[in-house]
C-alpha positions in Angstrom: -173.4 -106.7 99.7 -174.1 -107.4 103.5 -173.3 -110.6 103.5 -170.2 -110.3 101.3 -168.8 -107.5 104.1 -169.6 -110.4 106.9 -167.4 -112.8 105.5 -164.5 -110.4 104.8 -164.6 -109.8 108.5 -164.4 -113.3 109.0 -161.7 -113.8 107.0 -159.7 -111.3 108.6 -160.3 -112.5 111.9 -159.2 -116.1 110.7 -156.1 -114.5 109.5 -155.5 -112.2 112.3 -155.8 -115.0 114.7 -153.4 -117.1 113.1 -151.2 -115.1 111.3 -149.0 -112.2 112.9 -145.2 -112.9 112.2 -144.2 -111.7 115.5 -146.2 -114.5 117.0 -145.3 -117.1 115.0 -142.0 -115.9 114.5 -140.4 -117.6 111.1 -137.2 -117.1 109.6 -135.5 -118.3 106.3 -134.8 -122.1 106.2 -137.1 -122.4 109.5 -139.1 -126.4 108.8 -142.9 -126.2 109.3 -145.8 -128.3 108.9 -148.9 -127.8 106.9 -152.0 -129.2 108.3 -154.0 -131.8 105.8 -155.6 -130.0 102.7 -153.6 -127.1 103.0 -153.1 -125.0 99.9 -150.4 -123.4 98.3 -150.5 -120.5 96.2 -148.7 -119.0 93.3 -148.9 -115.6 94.8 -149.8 -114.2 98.5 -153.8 -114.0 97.7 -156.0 -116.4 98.0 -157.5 -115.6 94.6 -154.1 -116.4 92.8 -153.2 -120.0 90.8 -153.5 -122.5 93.1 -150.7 -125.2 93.0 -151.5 -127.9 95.3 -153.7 -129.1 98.0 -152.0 -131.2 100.4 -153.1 -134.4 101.0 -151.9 -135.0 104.7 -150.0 -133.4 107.3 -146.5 -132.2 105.4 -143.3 -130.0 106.8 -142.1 -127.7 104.3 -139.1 -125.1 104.3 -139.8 -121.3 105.0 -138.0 -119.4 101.9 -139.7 -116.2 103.3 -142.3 -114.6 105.4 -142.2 -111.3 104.8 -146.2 -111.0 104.2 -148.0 -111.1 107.4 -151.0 -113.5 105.9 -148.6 -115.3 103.8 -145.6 -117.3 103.7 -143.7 -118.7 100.8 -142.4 -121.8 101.3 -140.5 -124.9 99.8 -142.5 -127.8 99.3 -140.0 -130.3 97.6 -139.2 -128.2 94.7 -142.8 -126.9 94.6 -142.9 -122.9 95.6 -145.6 -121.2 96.7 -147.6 -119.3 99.1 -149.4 -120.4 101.9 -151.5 -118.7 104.5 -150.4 -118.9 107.5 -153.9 -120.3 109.3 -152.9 -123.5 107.8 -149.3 -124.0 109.6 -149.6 -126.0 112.7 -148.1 -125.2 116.0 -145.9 -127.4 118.3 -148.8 -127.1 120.3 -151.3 -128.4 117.6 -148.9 -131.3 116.6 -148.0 -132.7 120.0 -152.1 -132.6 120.1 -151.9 -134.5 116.9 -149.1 -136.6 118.0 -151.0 -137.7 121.2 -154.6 -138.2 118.9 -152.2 -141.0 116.4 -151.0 -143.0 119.5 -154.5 -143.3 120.9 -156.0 -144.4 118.0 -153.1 -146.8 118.5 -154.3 -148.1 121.9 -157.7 -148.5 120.7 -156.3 -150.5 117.6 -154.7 -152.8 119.7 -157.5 -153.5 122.1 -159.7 -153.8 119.3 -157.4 -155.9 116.9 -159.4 -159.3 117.9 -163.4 -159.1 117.1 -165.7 -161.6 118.6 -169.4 -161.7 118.7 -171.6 -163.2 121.8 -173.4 -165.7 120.4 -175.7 -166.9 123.0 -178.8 -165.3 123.9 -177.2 -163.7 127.4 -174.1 -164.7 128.7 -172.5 -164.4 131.9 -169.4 -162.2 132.5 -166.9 -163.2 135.1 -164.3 -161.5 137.3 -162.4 -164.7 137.3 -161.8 -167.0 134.6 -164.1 -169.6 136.5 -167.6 -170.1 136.4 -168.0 -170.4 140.0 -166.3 -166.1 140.5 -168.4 -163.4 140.6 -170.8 -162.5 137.8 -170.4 -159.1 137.1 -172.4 -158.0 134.1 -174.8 -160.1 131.4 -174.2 -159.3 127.6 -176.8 -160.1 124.9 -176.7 -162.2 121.7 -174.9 -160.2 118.8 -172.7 -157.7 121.5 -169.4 -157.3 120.3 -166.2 -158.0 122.3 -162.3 -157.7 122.4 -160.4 -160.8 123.3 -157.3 -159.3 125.1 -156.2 -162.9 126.2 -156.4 -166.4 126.7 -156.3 -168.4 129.7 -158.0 -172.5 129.1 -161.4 -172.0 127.8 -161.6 -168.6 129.0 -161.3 -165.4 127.2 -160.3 -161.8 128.6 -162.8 -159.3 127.0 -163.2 -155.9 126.5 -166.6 -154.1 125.2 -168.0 -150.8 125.1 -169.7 -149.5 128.1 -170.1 -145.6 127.3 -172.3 -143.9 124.9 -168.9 -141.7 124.4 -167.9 -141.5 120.5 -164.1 -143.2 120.8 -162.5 -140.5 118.7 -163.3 -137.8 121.1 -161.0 -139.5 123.6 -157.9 -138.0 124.0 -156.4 -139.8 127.3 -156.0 -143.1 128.4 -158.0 -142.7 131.6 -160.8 -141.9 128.9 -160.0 -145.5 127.5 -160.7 -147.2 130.4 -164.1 -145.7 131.6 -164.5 -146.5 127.8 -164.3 -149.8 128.3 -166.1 -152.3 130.3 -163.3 -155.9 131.1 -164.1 -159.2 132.3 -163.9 -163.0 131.7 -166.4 -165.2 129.3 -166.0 -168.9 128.6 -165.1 -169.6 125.2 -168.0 -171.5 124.0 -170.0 -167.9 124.4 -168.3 -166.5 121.4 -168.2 -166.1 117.9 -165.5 -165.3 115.2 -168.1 -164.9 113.1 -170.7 -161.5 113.0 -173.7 -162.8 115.2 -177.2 -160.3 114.9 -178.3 -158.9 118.0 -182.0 -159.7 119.2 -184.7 -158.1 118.3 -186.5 -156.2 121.4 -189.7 -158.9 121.1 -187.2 -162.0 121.7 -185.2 -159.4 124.3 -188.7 -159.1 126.0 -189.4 -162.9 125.4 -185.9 -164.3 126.6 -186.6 -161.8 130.0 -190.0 -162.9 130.6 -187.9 -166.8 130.6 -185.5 -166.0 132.6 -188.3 -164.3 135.3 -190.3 -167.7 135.0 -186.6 -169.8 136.0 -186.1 -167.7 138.6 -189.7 -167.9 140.1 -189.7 -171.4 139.9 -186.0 -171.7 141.3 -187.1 -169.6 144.4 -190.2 -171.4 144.7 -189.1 -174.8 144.9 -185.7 -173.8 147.0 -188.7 -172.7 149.9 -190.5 -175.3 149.4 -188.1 -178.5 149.6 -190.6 -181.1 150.6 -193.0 -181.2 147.3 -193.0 -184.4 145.1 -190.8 -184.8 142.6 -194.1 -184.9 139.9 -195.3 -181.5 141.3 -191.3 -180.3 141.4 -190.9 -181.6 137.4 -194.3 -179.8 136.4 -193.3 -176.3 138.4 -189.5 -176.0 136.5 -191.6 -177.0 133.1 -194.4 -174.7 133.4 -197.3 -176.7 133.8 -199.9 -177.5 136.1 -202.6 -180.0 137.3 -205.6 -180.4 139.4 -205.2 -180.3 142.7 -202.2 -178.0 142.8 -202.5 -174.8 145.4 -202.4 -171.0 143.9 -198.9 -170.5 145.2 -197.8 -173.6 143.5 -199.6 -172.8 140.2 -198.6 -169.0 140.7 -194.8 -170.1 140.6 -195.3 -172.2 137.4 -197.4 -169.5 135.3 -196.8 -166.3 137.0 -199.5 -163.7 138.0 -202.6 -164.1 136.2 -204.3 -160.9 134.0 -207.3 -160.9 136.2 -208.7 -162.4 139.0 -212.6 -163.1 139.8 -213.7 -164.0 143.0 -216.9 -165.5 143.9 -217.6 -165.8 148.2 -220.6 -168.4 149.8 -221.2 -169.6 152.9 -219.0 -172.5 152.9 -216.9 -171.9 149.5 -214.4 -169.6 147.9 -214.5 -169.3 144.3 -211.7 -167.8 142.4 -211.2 -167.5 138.5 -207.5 -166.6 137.1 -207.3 -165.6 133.5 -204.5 -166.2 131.9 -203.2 -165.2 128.4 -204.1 -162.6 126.1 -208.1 -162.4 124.4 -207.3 -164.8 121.1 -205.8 -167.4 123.6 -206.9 -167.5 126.6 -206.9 -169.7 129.9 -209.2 -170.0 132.9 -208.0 -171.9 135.7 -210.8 -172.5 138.6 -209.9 -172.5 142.4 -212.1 -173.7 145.3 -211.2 -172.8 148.8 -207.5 -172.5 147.6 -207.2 -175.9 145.6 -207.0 -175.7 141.6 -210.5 -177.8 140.2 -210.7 -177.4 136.7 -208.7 -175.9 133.6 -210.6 -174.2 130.6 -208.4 -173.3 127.5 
């Protein structure tokens, strides 16, 4: 019985919020609209026939509005009843109104799909690959072609963990939005699958390698073109110094050290326990490679 009381009161508050006749102020003839799934009645109750559900937003003719919770109404050639929380306002469908042409704007930014097909690609401010990188995408990112210029494509993509439909102004749908330039080869009309986070982890741990080496050898200018070739590949061979094989592997796991008289010894392990790689230094010089 509680809980039947609690929802009376709700009910009445519901009405009372929406539903005085001096606020909303109708007259005979007066056009309204109903929101979506609004319900007419064939009496002023809510516990009377019901006649219809609307499907979408609909304006229907005031006959009456006599009954302060209530108002009976023409709905072409269909009369009935219908509470009054479920007209909207001018207020509510300007709101509406401004809700439809968004979606609008984001349909049109939106009406050309494209995937990123390689595995990171390089956005541009310009449409040339010698302007300004200003972001990286991933395989499997989807984009917005806004335009065309050569082989260059004007993109849009999300950039905010905002849900779109909560937007309601266009200074929303930039910040929602992240724009730049791609060279056509980088896309796909076709739905491309993102990475999974062990080749996102692999492709970094690639790039980090190219970029070691790259820095190394750009300091180092007067190596031989065999040690140069073997650094940008990855490799190494006897005789190489730590720095030199540190640029083409990386930092080793571990490092053991061994200190005589007239020798330093170091170990670097490499690798992880089921494949595993020792590479031997003496006084700074690589000696010997155990796999």
């Amino acid at each position: 019985m509680k809980y039947g009381y609690f929802v009376i009161i709700i009910i009445l508050s519901l009405q009372t919020a929406h539903s005085q006749n001096d606020e909303i102020n109708l007259k005979p003839g007066d056009q309204i609209y109903l929101e979506s799934k609004a319900k007419i009645y064939d009496g002023p109750r809510v516990t009377t026939k019901l006649l219809l559900e609307i499907a979408e937003i609909s304006k229907v003719k005031v006959i009456s509005s006599e009954n302060a919770n209530y108002v009976f109404v023409d709905y072409d050639g269909l009369f009935g009843y219908v509470p009054v929380w479920h007209i909207l306002s001018d207020e509510d469908i300007r709101a509406k109104e401004e809700k439809k042409r968004i979606l609008t704007i984001f349909n049109s930014i939106e009406k050309e799909k494209n995937w990123i097909k390689s595995n990171r690609s390089n956005i541009h401010q310009n449409p040339s690959s010698d302007s300004k990188i200003i972001q990286h995408l991933d395989k499997g990112k989807i984009v917005y072609i806004q335009k065309r210029q050569g082989e260059w494509a004007l993109i849009k993509h999300k950039n905010s963990i905002i849900n779109k439909y909560s937007i309601s102004s266009e200074e929303e749908i930039d910040e929602y939005y992240a724009t730049g330039w791609i060279h056509s080869n980088e896309l796909s009309s076709e739905r491309v699958e993102p990475l999974s986070t062990m080749q996102k982890i692999r492709i970094e741990k690639e790039n980090a390698a190219k970029e070691r080496q790259s820095n190394f050898l750009s300091k180092n200018k007067d190596l031989t073109e065999n040690l140069r070739s073997q650094i940008l590949n990855g490799t190494i061979s006897i005789g190489m110094t730590k720095e030199m094989v540190q640029a083409s592997w990386g930092e080793p796991s571990d490092i053991n050290k061994t200190i005589t008289a007239s020798k330093v010894r170091e170990q670097w392990i490499y690798g992880t326990l089921s494949n595993r790689k020792y590479v031997y230094f003496e006084n700074g010089n690589l000696y010997s490679i155990q796999n």
